[in-house]
C-alpha positions as CSV (number, residue, x, y, z in Angstrom):
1,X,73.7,-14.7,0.1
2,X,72.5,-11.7,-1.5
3,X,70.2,-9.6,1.3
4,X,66.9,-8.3,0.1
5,X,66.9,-4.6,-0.4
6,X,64.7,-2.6,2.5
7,X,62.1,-1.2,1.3
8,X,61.3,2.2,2.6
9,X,58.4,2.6,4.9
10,X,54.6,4.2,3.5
11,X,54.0,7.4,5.0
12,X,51.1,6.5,7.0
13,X,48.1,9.3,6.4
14,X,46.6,11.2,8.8
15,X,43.0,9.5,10.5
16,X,41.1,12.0,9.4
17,X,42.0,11.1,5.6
18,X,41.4,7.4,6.3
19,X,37.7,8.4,7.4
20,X,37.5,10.7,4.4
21,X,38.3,7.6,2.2
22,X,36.3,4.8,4.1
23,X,33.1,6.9,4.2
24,X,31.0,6.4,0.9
25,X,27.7,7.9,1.4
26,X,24.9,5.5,0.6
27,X,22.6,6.7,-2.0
28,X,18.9,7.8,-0.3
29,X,16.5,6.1,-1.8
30,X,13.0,6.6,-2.0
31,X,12.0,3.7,0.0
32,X,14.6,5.0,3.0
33,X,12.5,8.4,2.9
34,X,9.3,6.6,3.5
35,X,10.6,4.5,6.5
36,X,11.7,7.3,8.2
37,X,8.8,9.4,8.0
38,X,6.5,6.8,8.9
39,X,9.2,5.7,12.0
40,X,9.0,9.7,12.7
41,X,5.3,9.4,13.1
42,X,5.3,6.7,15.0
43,X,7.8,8.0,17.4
44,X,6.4,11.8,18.1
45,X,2.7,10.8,17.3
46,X,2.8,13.6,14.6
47,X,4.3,14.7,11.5
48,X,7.8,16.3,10.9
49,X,7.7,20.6,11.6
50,X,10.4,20.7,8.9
51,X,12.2,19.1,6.4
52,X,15.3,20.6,7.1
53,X,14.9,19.2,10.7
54,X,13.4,15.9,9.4
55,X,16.0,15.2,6.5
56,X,19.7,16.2,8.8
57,X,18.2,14.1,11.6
58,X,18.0,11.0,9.2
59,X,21.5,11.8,7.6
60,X,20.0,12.8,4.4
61,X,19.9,16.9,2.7
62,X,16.9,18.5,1.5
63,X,17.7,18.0,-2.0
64,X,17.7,14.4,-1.5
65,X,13.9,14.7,0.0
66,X,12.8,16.8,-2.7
67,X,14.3,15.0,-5.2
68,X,11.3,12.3,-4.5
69,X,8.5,14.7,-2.7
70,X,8.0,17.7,-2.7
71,X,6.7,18.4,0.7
72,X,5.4,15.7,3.4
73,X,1.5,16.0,2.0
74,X,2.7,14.4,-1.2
75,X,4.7,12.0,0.9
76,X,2.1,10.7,3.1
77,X,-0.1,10.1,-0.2
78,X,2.7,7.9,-2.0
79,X,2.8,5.7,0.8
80,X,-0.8,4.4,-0.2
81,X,0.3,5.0,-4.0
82,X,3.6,2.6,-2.5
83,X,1.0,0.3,-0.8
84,X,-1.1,-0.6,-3.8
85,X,2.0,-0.7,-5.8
86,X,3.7,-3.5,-3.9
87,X,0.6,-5.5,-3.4
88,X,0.5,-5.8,-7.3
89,X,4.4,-6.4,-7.4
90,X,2.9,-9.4,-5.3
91,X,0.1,-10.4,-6.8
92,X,2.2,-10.3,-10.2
93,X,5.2,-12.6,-8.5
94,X,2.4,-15.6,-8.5
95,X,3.2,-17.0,-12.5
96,X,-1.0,-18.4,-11.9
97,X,-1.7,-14.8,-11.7
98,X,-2.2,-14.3,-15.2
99,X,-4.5,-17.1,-15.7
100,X,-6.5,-15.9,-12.9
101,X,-10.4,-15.4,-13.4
102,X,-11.4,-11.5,-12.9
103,X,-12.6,-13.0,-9.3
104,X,-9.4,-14.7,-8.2
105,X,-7.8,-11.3,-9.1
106,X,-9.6,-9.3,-7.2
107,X,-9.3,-11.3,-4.4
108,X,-5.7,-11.6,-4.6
109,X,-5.3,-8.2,-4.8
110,X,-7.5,-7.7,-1.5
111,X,-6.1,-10.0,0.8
112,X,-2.4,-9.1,0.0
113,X,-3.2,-5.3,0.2
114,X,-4.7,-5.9,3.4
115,X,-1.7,-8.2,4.9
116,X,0.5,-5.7,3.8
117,X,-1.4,-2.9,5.7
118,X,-1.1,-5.8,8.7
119,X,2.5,-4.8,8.2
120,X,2.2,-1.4,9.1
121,X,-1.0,-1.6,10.7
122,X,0.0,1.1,13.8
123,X,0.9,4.0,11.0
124,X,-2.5,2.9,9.1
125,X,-4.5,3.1,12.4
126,X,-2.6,6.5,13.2
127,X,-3.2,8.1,10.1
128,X,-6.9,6.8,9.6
129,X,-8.3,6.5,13.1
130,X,-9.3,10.3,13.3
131,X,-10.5,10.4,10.0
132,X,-12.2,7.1,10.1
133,X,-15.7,8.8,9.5
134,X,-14.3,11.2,6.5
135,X,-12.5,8.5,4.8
136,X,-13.7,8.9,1.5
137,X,-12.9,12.5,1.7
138,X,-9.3,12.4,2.7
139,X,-6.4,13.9,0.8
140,X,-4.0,11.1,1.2
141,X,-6.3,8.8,-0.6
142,X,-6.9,10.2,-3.8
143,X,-3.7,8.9,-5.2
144,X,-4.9,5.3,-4.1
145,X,-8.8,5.6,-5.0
146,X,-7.3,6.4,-8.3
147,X,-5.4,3.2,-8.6
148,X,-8.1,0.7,-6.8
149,X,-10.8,2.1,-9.6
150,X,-8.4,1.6,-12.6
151,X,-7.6,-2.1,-11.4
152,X,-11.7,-3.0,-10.7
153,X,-12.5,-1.1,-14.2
154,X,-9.4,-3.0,-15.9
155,X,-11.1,-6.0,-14.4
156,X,-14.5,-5.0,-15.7
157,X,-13.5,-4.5,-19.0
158,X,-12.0,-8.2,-19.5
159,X,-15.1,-9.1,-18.2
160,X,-17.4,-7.1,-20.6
161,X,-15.2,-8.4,-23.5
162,X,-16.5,-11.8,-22.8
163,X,-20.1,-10.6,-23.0
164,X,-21.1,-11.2,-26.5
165,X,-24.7,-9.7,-25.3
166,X,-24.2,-5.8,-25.0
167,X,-27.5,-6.1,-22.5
168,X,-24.8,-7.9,-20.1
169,X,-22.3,-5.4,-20.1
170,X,-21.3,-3.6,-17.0
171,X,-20.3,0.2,-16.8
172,X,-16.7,0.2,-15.5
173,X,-17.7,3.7,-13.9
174,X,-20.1,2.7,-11.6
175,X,-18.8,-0.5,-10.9
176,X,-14.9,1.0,-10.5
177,X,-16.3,3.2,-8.0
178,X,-18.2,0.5,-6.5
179,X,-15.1,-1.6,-5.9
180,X,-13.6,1.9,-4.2
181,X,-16.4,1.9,-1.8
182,X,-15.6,-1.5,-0.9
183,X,-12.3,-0.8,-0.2
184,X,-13.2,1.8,2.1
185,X,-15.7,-0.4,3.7
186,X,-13.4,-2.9,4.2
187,X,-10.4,-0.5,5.6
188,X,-12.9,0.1,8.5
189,X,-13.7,-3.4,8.9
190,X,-10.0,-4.1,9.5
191,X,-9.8,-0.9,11.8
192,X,-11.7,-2.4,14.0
193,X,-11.1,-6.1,13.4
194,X,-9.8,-7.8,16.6
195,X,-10.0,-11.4,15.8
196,X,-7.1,-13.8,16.0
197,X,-5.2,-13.1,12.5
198,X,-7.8,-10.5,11.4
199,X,-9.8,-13.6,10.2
200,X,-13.1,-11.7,10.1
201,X,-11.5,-9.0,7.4
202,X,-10.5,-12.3,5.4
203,X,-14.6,-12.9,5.6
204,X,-15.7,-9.9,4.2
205,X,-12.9,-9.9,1.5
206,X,-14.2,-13.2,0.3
207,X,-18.1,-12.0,1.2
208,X,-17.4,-8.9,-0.6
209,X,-15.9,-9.7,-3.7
210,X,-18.0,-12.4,-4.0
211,X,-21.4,-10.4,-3.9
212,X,-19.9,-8.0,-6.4
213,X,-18.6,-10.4,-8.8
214,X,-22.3,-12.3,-8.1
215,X,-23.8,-8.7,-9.1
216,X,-21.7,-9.3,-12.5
217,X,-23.9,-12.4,-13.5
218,X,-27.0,-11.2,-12.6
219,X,-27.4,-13.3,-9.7
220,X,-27.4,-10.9,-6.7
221,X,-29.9,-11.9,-4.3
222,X,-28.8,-14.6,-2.5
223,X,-25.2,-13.1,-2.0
224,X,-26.9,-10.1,-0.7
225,X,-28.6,-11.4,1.5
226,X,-26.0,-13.5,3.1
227,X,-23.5,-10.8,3.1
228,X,-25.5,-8.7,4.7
229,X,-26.9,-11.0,7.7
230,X,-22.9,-11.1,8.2
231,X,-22.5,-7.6,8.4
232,X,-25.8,-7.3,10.4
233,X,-24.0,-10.3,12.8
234,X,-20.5,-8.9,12.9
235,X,-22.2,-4.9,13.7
236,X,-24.4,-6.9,16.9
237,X,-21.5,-8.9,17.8
């Protein structure tokens, strides 16, 4: 019986080569960038000195933050640009949405925004809380108020394309910055929303878009009136 010939043995490399080889570095992605920061903030109750500090501490270089932001300002305001974008990635995932009447839209687009805040409602509450009263004023929203009025005048002008009267049209300014307002309106709602599920902020979504939307076909007064008794109710409450 012929014997097998012995094969000679592998020189086994050195443990520091195996590490070299198993260790692929995961890309950083711009999403991983975000969670960190707002994890940071969270954790110390204020924003990173440093990005040096901030990016070794998260296993990441500076090139690989700057590569997305340029400094944590621009950061902080992407996360509300990242906010609005994934509550349309949302909305859009419904195939109804698309059939959706300009009302249904902007109702959509409310009540998943605000869920998704729900999500990360102890950063929101962090970042907002001492601005609460300057809202409308604040840095880190201007990249969102830009987005919110483009959707409402987007919305507007569907709606204004239906009008064949040019009496009934709607300016998409004032109305695009009305829907802003209501956003900010309905941020502080939530703020200090303490009900079971945040079902009073699902009541002034519906309240709200419904008055404005009831403002659209000239028939304001009754939706006016009934939002505002539930405001006056929730204020006394």
């Amino acid at each position: 019986m012929a014997t097998p010939k012995k094969t000679p043995a592998k020189k086994t490399p050195a443990k520091k080569d195996i590490a070299k080889q198993e260790i692929v570095k995961r890309e950083i992605t711009k999403h991983d960038i975000i969670t960190a920061y707002m994890d940071y903030v969270l954790e110390h109750e204020r924003t990173p000195k440093s990005v040096y500090k901030f990016a070794k501490d998260n296993n990441m270089s500076e090139q690989e933050f700057y590569k997305f932001f340029g400094s944590f300002d621009s950061l902080s305001k992407d996360i509300w640009n990242t906010f609005f974008t994934m509550t349309m990635d949302v909305a859009h995932k419904n195939e109804e949405y698309d059939h959706f009447s300009n009302r249904e839209k902007m109702l959509t687009f409310f009540y998943t925004f605000f869920e998704l805040l729900t999500l990360n409602r102890s950063y929101v509450l962090y970042t907002l809380k001492e601005n609460q009263n300057t809202m409308s004023n604040m840095e880190q929203l201007k990249g969102l108020r830009k987005h919110v009025k483009n959707f409402a005048k987007d919305l507007i002008m569907q709606r204004n394309e239906d009008k064949t009267n040019i009496i009934l049209e709607r300016s998409e300014t004032i109305y695009s910055e009305g829907a802003w307002i209501q956003m900010l309106f309905l941020m502080k709602f939530w703020m200090d929303d303490d009900s079971a599920g945040f079902e009073k902020t699902d009541m002034a979504i519906e309240k709200s878009v419904n008055t404005i939307f009831d403002v659209f076909d000239n028939t304001p007064l009754d939706a006016v009136l009934d939002f505002g008794k539930f405001l006056w109710k929730e204020r006394m409450a």
